[in-house]
CHARMM-style PDB file with segment names, atoms N, HN, CA, C and O in Angstrom:
ATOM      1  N   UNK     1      11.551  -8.809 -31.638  1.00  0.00      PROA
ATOM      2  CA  UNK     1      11.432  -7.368 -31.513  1.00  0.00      PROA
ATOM      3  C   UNK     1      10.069  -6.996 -30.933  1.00  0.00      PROA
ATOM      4  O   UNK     1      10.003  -6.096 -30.095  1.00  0.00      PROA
ATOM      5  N   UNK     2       8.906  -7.692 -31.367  1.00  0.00      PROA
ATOM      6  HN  UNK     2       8.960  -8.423 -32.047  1.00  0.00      PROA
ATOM      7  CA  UNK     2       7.653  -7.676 -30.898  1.00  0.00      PROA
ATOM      8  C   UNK     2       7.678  -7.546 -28.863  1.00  0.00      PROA
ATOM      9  O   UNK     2       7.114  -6.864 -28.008  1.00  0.00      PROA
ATOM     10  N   UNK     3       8.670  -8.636 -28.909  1.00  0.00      PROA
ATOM     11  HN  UNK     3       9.128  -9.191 -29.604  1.00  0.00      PROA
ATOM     12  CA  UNK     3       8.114  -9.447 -27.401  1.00  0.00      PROA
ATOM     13  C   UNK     3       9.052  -7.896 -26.920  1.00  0.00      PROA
ATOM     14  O   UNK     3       8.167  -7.145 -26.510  1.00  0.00      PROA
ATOM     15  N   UNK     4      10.097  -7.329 -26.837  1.00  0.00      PROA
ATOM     16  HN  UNK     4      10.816  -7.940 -27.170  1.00  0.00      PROA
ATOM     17  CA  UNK     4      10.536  -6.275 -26.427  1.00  0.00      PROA
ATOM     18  C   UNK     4       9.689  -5.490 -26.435  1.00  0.00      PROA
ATOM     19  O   UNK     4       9.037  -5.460 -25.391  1.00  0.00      PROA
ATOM     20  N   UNK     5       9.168  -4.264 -27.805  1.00  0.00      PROA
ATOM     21  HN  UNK     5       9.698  -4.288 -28.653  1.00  0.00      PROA
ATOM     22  CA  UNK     5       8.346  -3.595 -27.682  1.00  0.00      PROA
ATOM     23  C   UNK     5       7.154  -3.833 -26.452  1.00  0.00      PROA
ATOM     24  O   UNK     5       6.746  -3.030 -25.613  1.00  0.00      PROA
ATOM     25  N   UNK     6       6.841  -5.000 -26.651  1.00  0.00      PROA
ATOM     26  HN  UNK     6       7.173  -5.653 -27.333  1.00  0.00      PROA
ATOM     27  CA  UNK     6       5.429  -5.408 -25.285  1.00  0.00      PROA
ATOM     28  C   UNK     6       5.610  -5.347 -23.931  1.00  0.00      PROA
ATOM     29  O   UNK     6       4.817  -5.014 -23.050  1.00  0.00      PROA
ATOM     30  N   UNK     7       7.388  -5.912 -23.833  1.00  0.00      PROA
ATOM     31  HN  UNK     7       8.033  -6.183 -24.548  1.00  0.00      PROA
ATOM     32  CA  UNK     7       7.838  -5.462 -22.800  1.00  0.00      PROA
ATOM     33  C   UNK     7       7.991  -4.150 -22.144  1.00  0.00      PROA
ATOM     34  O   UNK     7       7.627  -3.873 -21.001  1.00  0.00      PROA
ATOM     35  N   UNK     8       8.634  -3.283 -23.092  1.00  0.00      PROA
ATOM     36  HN  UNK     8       8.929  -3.508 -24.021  1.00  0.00      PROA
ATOM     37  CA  UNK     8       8.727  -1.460 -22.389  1.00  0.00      PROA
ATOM     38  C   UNK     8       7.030  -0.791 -22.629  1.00  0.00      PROA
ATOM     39  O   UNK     8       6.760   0.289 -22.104  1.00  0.00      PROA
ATOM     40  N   UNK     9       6.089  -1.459 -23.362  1.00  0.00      PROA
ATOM     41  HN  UNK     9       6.308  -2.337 -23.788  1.00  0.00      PROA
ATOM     42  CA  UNK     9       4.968  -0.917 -23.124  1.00  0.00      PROA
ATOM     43  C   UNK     9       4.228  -1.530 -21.544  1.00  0.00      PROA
ATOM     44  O   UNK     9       3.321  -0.982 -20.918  1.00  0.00      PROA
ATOM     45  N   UNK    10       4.680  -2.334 -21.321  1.00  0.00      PROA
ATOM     46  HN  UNK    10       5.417  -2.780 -21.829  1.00  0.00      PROA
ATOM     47  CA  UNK    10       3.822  -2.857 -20.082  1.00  0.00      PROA
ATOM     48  C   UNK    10       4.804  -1.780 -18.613  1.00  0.00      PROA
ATOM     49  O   UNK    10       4.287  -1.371 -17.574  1.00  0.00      PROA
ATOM     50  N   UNK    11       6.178  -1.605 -19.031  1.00  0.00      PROA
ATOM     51  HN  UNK    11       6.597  -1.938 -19.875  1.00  0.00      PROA
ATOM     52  CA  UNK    11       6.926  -1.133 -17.892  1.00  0.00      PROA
ATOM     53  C   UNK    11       5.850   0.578 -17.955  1.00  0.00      PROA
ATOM     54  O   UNK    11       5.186   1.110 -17.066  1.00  0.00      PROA
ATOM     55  N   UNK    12       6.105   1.006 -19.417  1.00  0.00      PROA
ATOM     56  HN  UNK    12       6.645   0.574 -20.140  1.00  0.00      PROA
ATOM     57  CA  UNK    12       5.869   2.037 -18.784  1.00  0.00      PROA
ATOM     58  C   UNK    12       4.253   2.447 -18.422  1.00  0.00      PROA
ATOM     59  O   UNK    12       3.727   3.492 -18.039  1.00  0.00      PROA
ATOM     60  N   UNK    13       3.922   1.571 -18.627  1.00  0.00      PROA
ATOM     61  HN  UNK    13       4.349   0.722 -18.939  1.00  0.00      PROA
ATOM     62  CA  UNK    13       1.828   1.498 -17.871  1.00  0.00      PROA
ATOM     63  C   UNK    13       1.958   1.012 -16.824  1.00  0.00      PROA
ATOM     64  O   UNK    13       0.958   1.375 -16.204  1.00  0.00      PROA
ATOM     65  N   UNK    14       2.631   0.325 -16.106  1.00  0.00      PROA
ATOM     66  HN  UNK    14       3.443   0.030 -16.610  1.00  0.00      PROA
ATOM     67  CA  UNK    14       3.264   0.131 -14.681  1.00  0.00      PROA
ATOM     68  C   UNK    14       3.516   1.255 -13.993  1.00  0.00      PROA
ATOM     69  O   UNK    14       2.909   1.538 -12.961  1.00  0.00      PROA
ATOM     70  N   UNK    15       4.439   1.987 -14.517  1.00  0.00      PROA
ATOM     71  HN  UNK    15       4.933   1.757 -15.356  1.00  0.00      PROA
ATOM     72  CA  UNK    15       5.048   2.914 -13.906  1.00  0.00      PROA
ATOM     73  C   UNK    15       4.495   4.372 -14.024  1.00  0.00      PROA
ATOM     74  O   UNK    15       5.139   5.358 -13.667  1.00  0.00      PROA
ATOM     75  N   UNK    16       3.669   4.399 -14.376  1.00  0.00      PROA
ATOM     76  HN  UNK    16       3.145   3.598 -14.666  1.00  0.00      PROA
ATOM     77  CA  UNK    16       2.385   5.918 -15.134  1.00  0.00      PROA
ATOM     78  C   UNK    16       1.296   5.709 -14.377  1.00  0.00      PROA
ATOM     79  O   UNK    16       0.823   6.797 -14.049  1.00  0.00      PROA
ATOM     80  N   UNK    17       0.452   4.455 -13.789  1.00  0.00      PROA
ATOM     81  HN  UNK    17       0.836   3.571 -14.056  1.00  0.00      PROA
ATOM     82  CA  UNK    17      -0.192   4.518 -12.599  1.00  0.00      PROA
ATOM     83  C   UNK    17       0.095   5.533 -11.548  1.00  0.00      PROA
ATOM     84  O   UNK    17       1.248   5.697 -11.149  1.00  0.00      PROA
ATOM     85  N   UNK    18      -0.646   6.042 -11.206  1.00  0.00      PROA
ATOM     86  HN  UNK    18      -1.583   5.908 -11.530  1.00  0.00      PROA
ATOM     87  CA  UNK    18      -0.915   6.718  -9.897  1.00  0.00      PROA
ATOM     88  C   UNK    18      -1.706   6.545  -8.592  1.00  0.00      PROA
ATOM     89  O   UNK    18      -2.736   5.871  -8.582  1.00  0.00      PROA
ATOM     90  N   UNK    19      -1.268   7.102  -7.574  1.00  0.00      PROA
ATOM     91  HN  UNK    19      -0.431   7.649  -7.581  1.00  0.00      PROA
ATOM     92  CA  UNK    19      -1.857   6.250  -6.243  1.00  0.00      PROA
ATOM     93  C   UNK    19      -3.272   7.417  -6.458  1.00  0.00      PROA
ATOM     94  O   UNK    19      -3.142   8.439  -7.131  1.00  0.00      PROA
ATOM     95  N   UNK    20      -4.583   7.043  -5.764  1.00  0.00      PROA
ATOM     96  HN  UNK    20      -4.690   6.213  -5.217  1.00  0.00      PROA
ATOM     97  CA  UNK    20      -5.224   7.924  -5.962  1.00  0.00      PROA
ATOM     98  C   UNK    20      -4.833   8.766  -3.859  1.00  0.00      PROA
ATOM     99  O   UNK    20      -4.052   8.531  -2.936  1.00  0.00      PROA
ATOM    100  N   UNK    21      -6.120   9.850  -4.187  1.00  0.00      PROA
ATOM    101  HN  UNK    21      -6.754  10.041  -4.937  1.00  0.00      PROA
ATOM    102  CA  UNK    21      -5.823  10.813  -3.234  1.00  0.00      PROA
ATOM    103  C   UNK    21      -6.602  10.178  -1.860  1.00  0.00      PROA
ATOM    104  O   UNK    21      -7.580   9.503  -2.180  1.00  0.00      PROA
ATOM    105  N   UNK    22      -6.438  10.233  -0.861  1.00  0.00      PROA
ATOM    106  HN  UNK    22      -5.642  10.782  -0.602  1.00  0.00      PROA
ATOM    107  CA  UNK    22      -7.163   9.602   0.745  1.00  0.00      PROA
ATOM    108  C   UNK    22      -8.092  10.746   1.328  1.00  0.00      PROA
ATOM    109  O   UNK    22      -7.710  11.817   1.801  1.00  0.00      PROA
ATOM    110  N   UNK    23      -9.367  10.302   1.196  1.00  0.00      PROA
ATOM    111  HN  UNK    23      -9.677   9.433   0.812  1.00  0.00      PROA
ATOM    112  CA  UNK    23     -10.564  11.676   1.677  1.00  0.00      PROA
ATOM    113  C   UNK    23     -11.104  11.016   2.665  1.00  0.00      PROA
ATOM    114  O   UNK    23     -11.709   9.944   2.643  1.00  0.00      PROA
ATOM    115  N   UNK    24     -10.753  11.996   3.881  1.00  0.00      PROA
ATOM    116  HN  UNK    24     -10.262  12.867   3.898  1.00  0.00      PROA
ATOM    117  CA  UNK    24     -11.418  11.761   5.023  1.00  0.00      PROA
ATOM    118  C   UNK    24     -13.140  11.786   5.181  1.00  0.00      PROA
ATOM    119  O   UNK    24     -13.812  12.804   5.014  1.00  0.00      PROA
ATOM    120  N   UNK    25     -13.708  10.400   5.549  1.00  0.00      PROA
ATOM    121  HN  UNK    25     -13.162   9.573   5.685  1.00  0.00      PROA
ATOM    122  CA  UNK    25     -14.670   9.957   5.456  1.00  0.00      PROA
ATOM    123  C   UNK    25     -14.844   9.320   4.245  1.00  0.00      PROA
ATOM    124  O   UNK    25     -16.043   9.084   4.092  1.00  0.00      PROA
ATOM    125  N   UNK    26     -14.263   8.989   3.436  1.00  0.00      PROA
ATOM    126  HN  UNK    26     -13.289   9.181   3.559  1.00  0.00      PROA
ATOM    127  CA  UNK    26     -14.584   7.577   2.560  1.00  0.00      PROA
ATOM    128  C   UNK    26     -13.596   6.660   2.476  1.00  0.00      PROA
ATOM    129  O   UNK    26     -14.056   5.533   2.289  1.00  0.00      PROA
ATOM    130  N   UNK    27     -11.854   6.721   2.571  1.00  0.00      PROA
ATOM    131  HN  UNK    27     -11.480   7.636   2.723  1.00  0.00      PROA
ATOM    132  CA  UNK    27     -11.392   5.622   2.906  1.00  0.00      PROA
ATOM    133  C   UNK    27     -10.717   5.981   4.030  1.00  0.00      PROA
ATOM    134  O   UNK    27      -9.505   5.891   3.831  1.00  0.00      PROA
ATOM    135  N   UNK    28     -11.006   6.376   5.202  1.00  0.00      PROA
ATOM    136  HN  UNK    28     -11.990   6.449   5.364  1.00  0.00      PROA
ATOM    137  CA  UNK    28     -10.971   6.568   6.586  1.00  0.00      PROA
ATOM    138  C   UNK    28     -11.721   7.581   7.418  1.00  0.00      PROA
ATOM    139  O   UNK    28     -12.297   8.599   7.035  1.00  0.00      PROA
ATOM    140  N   UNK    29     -11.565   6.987   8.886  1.00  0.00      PROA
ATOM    141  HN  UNK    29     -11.096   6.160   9.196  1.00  0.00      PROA
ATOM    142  CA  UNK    29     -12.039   8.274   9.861  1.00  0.00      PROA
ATOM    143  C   UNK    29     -11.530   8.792  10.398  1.00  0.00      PROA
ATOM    144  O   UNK    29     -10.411   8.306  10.240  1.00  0.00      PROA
ATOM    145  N   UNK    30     -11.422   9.713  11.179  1.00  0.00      PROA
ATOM    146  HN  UNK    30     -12.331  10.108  11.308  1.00  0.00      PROA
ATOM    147  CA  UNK    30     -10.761  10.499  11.936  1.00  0.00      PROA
ATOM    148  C   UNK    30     -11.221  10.855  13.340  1.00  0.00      PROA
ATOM    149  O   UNK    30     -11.834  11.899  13.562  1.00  0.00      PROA
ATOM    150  N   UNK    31     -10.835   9.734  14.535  1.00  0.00      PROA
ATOM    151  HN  UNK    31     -10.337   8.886  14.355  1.00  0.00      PROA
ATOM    152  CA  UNK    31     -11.359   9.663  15.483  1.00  0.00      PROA
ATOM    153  C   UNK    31     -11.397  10.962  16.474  1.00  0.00      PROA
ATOM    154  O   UNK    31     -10.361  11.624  16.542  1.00  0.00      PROA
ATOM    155  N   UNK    32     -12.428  11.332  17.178  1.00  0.00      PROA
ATOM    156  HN  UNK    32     -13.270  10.795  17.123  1.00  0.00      PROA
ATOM    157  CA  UNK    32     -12.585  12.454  17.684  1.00  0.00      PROA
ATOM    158  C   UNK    32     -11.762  12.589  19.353  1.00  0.00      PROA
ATOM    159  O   UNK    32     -11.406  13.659  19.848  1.00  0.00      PROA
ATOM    160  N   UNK    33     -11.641  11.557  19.838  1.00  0.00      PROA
ATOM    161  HN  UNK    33     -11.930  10.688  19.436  1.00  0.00      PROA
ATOM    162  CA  UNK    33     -10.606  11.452  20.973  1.00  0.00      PROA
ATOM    163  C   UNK    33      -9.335  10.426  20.460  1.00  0.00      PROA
ATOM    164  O   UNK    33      -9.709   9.336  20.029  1.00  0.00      PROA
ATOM    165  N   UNK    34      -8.208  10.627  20.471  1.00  0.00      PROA
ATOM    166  HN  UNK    34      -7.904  11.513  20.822  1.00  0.00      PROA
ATOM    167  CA  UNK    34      -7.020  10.103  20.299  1.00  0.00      PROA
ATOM    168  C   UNK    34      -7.098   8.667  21.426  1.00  0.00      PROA
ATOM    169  O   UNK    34      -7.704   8.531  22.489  1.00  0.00      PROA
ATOM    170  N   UNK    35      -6.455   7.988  20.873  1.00  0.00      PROA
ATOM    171  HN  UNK    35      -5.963   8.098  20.010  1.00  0.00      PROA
ATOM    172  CA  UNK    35      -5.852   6.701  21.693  1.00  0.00      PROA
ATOM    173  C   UNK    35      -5.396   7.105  22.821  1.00  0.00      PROA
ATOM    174  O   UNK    35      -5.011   8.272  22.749  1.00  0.00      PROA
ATOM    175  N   UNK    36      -5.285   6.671  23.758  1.00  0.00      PROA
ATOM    176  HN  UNK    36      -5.597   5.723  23.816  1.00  0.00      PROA
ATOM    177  CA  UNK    36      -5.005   6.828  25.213  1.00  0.00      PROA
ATOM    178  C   UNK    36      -3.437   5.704  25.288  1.00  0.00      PROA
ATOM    179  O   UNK    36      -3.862   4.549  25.274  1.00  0.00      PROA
ATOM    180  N   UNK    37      -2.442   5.699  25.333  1.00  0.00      PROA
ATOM    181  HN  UNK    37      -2.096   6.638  25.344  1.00  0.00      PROA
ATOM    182  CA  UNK    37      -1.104   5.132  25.439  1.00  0.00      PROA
ATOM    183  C   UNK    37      -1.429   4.318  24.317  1.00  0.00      PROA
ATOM    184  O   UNK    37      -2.485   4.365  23.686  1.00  0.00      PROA
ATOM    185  N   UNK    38      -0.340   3.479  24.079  1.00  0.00      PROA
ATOM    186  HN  UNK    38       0.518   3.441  24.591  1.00  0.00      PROA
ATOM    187  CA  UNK    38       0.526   2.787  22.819  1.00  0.00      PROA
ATOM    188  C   UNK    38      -0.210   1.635  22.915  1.00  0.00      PROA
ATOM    189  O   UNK    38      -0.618   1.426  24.057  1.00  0.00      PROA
ATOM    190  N   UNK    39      -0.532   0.769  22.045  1.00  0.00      PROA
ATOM    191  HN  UNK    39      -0.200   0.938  21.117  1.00  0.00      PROA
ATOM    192  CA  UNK    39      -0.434  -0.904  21.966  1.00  0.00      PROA
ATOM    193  C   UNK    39       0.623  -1.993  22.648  1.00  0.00      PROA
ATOM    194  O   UNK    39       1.843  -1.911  22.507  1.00  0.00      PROA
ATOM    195  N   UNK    40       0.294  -2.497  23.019  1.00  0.00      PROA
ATOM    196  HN  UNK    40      -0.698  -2.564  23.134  1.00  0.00      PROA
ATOM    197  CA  UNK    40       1.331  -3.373  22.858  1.00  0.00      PROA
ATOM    198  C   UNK    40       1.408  -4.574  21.574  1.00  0.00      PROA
ATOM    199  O   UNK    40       0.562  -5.404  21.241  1.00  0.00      PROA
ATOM    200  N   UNK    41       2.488  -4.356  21.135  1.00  0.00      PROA
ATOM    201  HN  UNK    41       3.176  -3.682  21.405  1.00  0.00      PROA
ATOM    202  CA  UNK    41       3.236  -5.322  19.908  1.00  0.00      PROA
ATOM    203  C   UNK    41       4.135  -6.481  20.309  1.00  0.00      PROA
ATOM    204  O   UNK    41       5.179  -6.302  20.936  1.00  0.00      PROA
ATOM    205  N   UNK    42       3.703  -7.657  19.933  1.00  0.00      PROA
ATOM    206  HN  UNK    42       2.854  -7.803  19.424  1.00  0.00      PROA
ATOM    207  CA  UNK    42       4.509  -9.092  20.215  1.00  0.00      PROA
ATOM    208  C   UNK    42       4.558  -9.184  18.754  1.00  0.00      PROA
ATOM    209  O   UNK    42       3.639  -8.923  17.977  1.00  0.00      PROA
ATOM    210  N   UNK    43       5.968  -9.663  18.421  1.00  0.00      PROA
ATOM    211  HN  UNK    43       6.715  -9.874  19.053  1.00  0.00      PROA
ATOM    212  CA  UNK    43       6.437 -10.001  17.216  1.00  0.00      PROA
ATOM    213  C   UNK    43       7.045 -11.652  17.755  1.00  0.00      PROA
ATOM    214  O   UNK    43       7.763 -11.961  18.705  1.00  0.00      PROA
ATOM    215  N   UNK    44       6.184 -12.744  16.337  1.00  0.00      PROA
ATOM    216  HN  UNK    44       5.601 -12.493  15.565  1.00  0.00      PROA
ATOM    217  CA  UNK    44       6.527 -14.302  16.811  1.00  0.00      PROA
ATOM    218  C   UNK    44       7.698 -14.426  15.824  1.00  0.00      PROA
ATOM    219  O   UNK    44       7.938 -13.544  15.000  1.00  0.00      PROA
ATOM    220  N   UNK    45       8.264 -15.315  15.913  1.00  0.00      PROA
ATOM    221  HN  UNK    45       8.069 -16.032  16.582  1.00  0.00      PROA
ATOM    222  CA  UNK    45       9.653 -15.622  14.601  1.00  0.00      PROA
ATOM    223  C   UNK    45       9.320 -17.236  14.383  1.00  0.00      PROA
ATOM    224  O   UNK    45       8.822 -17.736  15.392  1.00  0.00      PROA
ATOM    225  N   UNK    46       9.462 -17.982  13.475  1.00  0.00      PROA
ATOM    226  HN  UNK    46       9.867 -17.576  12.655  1.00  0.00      PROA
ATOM    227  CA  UNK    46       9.729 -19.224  13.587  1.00  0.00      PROA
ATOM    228  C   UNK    46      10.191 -19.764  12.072  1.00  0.00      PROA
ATOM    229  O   UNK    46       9.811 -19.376  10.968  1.00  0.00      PROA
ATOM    230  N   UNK    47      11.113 -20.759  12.418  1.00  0.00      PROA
ATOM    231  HN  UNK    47      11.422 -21.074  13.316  1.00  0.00      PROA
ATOM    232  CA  UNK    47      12.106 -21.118  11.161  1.00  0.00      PROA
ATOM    233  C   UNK    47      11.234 -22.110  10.560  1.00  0.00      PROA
ATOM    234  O   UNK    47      11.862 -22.743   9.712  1.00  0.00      PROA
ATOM    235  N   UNK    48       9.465 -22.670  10.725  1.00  0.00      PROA
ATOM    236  HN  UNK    48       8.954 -22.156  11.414  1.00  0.00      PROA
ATOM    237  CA  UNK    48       8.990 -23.723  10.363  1.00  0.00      PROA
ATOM    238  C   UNK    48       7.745 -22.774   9.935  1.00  0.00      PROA
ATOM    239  O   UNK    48       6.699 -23.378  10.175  1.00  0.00      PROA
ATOM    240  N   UNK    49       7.536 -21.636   9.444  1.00  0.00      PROA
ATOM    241  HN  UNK    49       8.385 -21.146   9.249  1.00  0.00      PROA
ATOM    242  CA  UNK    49       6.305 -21.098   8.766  1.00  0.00      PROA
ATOM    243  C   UNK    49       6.238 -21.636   7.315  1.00  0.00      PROA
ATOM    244  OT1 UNK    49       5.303 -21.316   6.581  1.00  0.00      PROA
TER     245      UNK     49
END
């Protein structure tokens, strides 16, 4: 009964976390001229990773 109880106490402190909030200029910037066209993206595949 113990190991249950420990169990739904850990779900719900899991799940009661919160993301915090994103403030411009401490966990990002906000560049003053935009990107000029797209990236290019290569995606590799291989069945031996």
């Amino acid at each position: 009964m113990k190991k249950i109880w420990l169990a739904l106490a850990g779900l719900v402190l899991a799940f009661s976390a919160s993301a915090a909030q994103y403030e411009d200029g401490k966990q990002y910037t906000t560049l003053e001229k935009p990107v000029a066209g797209a990236p290019q993206v290569l995606e590799f595949f291989s069945f031996f990773c």
